[in-house]
VOROTI-169177 format. One record per residue (C-alpha): residue in one letter; x, y, z; residue number from 0. Coordinates in steps of 0.25 Angstrom, whole numbers, plus 5000, padded with zeros to 4 digits. Layout:
<atoms>
<atom A,<X,Y,Z>,NUM>
...
</atoms>
This chain:
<atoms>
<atom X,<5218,5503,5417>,0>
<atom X,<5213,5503,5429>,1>
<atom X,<5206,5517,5438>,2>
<atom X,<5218,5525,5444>,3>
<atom X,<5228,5520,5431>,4>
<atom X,<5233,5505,5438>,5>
<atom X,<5231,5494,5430>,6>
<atom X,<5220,5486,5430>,7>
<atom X,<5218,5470,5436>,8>
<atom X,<5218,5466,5422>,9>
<atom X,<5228,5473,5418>,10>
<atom X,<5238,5471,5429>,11>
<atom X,<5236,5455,5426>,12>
<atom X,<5240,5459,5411>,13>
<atom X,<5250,5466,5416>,14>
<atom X,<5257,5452,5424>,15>
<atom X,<5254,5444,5414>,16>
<atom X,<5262,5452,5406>,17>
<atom X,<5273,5451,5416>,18>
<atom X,<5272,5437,5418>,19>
<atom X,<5274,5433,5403>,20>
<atom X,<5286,5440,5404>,21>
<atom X,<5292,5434,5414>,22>
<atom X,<5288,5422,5408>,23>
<atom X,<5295,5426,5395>,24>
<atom X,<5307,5431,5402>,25>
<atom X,<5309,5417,5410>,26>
<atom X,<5307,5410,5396>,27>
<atom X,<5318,5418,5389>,28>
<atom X,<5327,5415,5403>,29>
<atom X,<5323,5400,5401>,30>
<atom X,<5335,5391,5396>,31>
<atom X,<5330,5382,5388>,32>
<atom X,<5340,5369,5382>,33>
<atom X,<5339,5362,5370>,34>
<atom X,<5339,5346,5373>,35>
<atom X,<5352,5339,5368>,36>
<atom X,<5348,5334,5355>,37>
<atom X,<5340,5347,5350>,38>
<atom X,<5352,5356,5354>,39>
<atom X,<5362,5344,5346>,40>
<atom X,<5354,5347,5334>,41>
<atom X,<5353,5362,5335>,42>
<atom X,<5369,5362,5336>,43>
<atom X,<5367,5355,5324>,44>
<atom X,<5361,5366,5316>,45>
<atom X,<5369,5376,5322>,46>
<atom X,<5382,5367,5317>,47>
<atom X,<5377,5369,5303>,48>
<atom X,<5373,5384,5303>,49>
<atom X,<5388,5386,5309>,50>
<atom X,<5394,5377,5296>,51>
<atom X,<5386,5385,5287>,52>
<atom X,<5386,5398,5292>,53>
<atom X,<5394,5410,5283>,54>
<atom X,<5398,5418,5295>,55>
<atom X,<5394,5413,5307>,56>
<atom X,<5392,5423,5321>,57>
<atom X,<5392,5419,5335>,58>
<atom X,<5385,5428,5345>,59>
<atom X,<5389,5424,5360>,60>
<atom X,<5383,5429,5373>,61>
<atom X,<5385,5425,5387>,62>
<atom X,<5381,5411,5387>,63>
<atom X,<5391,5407,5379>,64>
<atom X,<5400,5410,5393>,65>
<atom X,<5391,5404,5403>,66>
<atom X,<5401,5391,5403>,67>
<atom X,<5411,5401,5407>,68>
<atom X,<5404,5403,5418>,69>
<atom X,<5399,5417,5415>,70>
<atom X,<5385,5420,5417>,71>
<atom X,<5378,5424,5404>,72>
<atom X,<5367,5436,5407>,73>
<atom X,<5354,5430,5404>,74>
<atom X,<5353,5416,5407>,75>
<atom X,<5348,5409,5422>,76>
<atom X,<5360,5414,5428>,77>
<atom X,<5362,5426,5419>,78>
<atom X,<5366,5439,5424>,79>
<atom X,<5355,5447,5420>,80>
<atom X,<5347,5434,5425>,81>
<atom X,<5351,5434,5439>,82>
<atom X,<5351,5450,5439>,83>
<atom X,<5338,5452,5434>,84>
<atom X,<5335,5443,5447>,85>
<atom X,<5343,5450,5455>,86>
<atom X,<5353,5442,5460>,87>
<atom X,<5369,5445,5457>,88>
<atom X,<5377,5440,5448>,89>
<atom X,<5390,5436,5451>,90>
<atom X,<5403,5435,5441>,91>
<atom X,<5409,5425,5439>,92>
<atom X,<5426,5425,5437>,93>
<atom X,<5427,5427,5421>,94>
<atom X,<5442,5426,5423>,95>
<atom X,<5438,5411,5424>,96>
<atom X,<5428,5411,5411>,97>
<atom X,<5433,5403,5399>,98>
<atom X,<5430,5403,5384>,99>
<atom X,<5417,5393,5384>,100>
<atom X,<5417,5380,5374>,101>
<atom X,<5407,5392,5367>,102>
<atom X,<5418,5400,5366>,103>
<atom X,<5427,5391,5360>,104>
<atom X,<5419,5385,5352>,105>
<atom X,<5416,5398,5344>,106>
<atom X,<5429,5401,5343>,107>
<atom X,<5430,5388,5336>,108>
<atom X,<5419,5391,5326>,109>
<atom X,<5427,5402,5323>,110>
<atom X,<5440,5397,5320>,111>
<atom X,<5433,5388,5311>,112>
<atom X,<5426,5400,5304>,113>
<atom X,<5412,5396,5309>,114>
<atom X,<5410,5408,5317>,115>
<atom X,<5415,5422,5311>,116>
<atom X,<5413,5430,5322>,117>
<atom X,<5409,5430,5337>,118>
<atom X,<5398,5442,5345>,119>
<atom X,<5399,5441,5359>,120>
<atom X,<5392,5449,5369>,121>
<atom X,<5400,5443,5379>,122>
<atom X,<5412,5451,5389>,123>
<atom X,<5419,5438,5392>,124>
<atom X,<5430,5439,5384>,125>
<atom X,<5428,5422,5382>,126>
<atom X,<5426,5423,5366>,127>
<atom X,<5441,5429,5366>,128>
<atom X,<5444,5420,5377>,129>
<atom X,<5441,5409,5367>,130>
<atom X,<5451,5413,5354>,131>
<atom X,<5441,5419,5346>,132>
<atom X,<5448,5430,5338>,133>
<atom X,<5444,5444,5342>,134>
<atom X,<5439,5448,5328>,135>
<atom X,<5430,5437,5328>,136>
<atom X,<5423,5443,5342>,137>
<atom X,<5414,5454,5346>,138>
<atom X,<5411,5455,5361>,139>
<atom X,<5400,5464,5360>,140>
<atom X,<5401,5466,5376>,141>
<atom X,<5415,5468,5377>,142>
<atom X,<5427,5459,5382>,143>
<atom X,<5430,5457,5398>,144>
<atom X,<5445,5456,5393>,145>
<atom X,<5445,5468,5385>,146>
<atom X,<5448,5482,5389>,147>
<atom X,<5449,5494,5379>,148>
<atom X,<5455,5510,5378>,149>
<atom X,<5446,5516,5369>,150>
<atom X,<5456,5528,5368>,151>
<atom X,<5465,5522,5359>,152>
<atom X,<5462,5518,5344>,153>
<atom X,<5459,5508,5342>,154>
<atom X,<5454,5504,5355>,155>
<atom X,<5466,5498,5362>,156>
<atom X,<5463,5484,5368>,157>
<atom X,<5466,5478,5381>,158>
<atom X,<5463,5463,5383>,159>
<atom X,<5464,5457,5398>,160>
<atom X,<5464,5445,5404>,161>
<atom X,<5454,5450,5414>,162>
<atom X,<5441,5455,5415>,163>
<atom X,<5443,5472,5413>,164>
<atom X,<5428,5476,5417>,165>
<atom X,<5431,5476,5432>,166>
<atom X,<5429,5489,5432>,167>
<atom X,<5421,5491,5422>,168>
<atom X,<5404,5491,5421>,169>
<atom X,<5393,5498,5413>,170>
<atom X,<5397,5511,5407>,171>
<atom X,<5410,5512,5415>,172>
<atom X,<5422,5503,5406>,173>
<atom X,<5435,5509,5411>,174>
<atom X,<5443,5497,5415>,175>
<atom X,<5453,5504,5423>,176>
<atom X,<5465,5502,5415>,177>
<atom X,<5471,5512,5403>,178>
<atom X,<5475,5509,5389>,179>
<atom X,<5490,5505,5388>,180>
<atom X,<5492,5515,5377>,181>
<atom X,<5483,5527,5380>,182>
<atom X,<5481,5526,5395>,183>
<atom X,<5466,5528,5395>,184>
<atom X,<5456,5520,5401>,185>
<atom X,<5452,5506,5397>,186>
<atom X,<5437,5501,5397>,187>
<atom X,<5432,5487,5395>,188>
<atom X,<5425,5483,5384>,189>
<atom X,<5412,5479,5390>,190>
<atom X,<5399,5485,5384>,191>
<atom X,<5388,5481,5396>,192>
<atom X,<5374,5484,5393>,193>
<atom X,<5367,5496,5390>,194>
<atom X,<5382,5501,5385>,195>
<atom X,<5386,5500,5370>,196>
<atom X,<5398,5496,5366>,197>
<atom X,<5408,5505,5356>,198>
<atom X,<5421,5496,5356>,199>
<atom X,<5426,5492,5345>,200>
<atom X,<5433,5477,5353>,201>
<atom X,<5430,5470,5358>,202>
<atom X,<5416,5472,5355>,203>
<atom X,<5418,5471,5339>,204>
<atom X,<5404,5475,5335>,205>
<atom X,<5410,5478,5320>,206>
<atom X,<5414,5464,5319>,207>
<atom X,<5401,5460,5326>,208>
<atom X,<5394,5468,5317>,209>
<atom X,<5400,5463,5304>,210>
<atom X,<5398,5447,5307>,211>
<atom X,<5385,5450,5310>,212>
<atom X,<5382,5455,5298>,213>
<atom X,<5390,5443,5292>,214>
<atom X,<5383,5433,5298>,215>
<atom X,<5375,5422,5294>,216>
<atom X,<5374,5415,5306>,217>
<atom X,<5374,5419,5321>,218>
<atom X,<5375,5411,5332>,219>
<atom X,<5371,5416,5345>,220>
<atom X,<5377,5410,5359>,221>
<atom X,<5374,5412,5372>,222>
<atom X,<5367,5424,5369>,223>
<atom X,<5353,5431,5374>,224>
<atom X,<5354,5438,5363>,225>
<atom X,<5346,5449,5371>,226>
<atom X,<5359,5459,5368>,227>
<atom X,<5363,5454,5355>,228>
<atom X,<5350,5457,5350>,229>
<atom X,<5350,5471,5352>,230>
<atom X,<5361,5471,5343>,231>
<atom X,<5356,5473,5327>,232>
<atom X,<5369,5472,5321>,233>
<atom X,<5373,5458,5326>,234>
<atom X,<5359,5452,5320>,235>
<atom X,<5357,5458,5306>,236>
<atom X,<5344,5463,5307>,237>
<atom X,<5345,5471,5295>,238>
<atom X,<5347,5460,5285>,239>
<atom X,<5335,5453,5281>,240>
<atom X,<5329,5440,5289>,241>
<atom X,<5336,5430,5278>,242>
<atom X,<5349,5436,5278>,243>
<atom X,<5351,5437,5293>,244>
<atom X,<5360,5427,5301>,245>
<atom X,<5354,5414,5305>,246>
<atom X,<5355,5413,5321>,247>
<atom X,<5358,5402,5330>,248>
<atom X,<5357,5405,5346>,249>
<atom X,<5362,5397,5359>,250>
<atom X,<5357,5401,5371>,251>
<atom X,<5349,5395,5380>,252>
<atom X,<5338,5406,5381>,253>
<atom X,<5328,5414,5374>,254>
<atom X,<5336,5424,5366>,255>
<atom X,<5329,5435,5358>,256>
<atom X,<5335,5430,5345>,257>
<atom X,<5327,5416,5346>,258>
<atom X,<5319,5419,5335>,259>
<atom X,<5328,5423,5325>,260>
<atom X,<5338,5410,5326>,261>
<atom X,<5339,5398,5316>,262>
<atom X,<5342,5391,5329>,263>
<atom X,<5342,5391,5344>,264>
<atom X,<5349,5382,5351>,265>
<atom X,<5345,5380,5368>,266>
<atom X,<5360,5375,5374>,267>
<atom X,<5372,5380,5381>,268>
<atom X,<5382,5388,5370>,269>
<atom X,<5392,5377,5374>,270>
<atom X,<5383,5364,5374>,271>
<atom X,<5379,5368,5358>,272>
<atom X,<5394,5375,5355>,273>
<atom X,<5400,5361,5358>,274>
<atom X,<5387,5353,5351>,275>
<atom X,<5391,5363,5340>,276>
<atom X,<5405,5362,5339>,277>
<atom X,<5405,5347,5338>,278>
<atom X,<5394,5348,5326>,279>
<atom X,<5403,5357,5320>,280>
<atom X,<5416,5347,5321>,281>
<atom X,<5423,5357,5330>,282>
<atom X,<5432,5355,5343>,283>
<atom X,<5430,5366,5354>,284>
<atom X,<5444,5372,5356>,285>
<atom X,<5445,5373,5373>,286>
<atom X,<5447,5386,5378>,287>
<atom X,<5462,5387,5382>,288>
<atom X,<5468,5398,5392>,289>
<atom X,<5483,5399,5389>,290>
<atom X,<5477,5401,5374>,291>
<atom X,<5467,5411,5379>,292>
<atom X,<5467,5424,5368>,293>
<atom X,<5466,5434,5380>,294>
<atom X,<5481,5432,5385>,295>
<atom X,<5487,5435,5372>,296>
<atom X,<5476,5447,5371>,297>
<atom X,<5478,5453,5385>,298>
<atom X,<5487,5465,5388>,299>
<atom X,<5492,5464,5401>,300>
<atom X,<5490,5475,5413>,301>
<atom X,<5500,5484,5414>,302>
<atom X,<5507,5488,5425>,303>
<atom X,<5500,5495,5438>,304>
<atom X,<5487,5488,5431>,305>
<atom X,<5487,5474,5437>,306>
<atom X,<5476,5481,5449>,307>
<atom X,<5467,5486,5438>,308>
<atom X,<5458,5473,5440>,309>
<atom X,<5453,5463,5449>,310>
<atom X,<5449,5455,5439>,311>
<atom X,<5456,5440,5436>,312>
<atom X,<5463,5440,5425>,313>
<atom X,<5464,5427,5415>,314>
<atom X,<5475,5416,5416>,315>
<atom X,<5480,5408,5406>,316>
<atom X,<5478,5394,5416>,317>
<atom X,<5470,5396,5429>,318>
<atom X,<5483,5394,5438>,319>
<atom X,<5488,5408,5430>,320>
<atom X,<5489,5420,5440>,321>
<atom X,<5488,5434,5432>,322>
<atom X,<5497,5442,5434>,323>
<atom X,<5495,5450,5447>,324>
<atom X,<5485,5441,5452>,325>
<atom X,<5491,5429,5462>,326>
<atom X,<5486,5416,5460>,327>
<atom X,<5474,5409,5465>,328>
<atom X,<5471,5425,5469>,329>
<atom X,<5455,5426,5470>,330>
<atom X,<5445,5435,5464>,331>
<atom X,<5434,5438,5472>,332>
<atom X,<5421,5439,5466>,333>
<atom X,<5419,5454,5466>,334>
<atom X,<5431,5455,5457>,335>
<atom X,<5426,5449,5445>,336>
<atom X,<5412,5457,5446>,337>
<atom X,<5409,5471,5438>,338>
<atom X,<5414,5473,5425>,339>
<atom X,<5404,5468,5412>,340>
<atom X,<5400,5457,5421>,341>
<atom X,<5397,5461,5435>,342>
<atom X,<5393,5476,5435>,343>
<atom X,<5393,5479,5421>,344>
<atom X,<5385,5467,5417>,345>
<atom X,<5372,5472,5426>,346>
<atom X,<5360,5478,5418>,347>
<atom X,<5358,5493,5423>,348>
<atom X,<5346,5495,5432>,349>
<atom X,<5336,5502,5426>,350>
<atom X,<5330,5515,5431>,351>
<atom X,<5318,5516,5435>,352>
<atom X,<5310,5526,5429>,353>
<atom X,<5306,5537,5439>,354>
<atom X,<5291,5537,5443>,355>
</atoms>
């Protein structure tokens, strides 16, 4: 140290080099890196034959398996937190437009053969439902764009909608602006942004969650940094001993902090190994259909004097549909599609700077 209490030359080098390395490490773990054709066929391979032999087989899916949908995922080169963290803004897209990916489809697939017991989600995009899979054998972690809740009534009373509810909505502030049908008290979204923790029963399904993870003897983890779902104990069986825990396969295109700990990692895009898988398997990809879409058979309708409660577009069962209330062709501007759990809510806190 040096005289006065400020650090010395040697000292302050240490100090950059320090700084430099983990820059460095940070732009590694950034880094995209794709396995060459054959390589990634042969992977695909061994994932086939783990997904034939496995007992009870869970899928864990994050925000890349939406990325064809045209939604952003968080941490990749055009990610959310990316292009925060460099300051620039991020701009939603219209998720009234997204459909269930060949991802999607293809798991729902897997499970209607009995492949896949159960699905973990951290995504809010409502596409896992979007794409037939049975509500039981779902657990969005983070909440449903689609769902609103009154947590008054017992059971919570549910409200599925064909648009997205969070309008209003952000970090610690869920009231949608609309009441129950039954009870009349406010409805909140079912959203759980960081730094909240959620308590909902549905759509989150963290029982069910819970209980296939402790199942399981084989995860395989899509589209995810796994940077939240590690923080998550219950979903990775630490408890049990090394030789009784799942075997893990991962499909992402970074570094994720559970590298180490899988039986494979697989470079690609969740839709270029999904189909490379599916066709090692035997199985035709249904294609998403919208008139069979699951939400309209789910959704209650608004109700009277509630059709100006949102700005937001609502699905359509074909793309020359008008909901009801909105004329055809009408446009949406930009800044009715931001705020909610991917505009306002999806924004990291600042943090506070300790006082000198």
């Amino acid at each position: 140290m040096a005289a006065g209490g400020g650090l010395s030359r040697s000292e302050r080098k240490a100090a950059e080099r320090v700084r430099r390395l983990r820059e460095e490490q940070q732009r590694e773990r950034l880094r995209q890196v794709c396995d060459d054709p054959e390589e990634l066929r042969n992977k695909v391979r061994e994932l086939a034959g783990a997904v034939r032999n496995a007992k009870f087989l869970v899928v864990y899916t994050g925000a890349g398996i939406s990325t064809a949908a045209s939604i952003p995922d968080y941490r990749g080169p055009n990610g959310v937190w990316t292009l925060l963290q460099k300051g620039r803004s991020v701009s939603a897209a219209d998720l009234s437009e997204a459909e269930p990916t060949l991802t999607h489809m293809s798991i729902t697939r897997l499970h209607e053969q009995k492949l896949v017991q159960h699905v973990v989600s951290q995504n809010c995009d409502g596409l896992h439902l979007r794409s037939g899979l049975p509500r039981t054998a779902i657990s969005e972690l983070h909440g449903n764009m689609y769902i609103e809740v009154c947590t008054s009534c017992i059971p919570n009373r549910e409200y599925v909608r064909t648009f997205d509810v969070t309008e209003r909505t952000a970090l610690h502030r869920h009231q949608t602006g609309r009441a129950c049908h039954k009870c009349g008290t406010q409805l909140r979204d079912t959203i759980v942004h960081f730094g909240e923790r959620g308590t909902l029963g549905q759509p989150l399904n963290w029982e069910a969650a819970t209980e296939a993870a402790s199942r399981a003897d084989t995860i395989l983890c899509l589209g995810s940094s796994l940077k939240v779902l590690k923080k998550y104990p219950r979903l990775w069986c630490m408890t049990k001993p090394p030789s009784r825990r799942p075997k893990l396969y991962i499909v992402n295109l970074q570094w994720t902090p559970k590298d180490d700990w899988a039986a494979l990692k697989l470079h690609g895009k969740c839709d270029d190994v999904m189909q490379l898988l599916m066709g090692e398997l035997g199985l035709e990809i249904p294609l998403y259909n919208r008139w069979q879409d699951p939400i309209f058979s789910l959704a209650t309708p608004l109700r009277a004097g509630e059709e100006g409660s949102h700005s937001r577009k609502s699905l359509c069962r074909s793309r020359e549909e008008s909901p009801a209330g909105e004329p055809r062709g009408a446009p949406h501007s930009s800044a009715s599609i931001r705020g909610g759990w991917f505009g306002r809510g999806c924004a990291k806190r600042a943090k506070r700077k300790k006082a000198a």
